[in-house]
C-alpha positions in Angstrom: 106.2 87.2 110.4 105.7 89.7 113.6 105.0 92.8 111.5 101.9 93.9 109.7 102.2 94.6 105.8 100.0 97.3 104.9 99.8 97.1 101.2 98.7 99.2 97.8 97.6 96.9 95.1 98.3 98.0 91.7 94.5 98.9 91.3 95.9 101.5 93.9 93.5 100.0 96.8 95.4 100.3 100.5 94.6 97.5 103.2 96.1 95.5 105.8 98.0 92.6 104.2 97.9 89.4 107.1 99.2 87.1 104.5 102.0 89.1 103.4 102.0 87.5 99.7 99.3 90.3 97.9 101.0 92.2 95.2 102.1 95.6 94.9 103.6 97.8 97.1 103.8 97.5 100.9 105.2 98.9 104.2 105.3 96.7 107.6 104.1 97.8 111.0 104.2 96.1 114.4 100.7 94.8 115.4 100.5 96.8 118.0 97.5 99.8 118.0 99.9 102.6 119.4 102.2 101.8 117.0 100.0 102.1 114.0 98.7 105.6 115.4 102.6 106.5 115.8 103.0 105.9 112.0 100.1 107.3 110.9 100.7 110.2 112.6 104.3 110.8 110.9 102.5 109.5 107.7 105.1 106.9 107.2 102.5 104.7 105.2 102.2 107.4 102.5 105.6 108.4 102.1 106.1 104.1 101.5 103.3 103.4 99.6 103.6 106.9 97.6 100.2 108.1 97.9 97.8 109.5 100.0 95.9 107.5 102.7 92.1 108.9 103.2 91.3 108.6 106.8 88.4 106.6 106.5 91.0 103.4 105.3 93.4 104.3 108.1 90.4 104.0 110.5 89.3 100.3 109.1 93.0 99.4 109.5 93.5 100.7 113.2 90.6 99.0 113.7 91.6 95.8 112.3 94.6 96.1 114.6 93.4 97.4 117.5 90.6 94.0 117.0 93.7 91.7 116.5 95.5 92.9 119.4 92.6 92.8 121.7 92.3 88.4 120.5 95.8 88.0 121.4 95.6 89.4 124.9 92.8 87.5 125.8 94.4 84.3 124.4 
């Protein structure tokens, strides 16, 4: 329940998976903005979700992360 799914429906469409429970494909991440980068960078996501990752997506993702981070901290 700590990690992040990032997921690949079976339409093929990439996002950030909070619920854990959509279906298809799906690789887990820390919340944690660095981290993210840190796998994108190795392009860990691709290599589990067997595609390529435009960077537009991976920028609405980090986002999203880097957004949920920021809430927890000031929690």
């Amino acid at each position: 329940k700590e990690l992040v799914r990032v997921g690949k429906s079976p339409e093929g469409e990439i996002s950030l998976d909070t619920t854990g429970r959509k279906p298809g494909r799906g690789a887990y991440v820390c919340p944690s903005a660095a981290c993210f980068a840190k796998e994108r960078k190795a392009k860990r996501f691709e290599r589990a979700l067997e595609c390529t990752i435009p960077d537009e997506v991976y920028d609405a993702m980090q986002a999203r992360i880097a957004e949920a981070e920021e809430e927890a901290h000031a929690e």
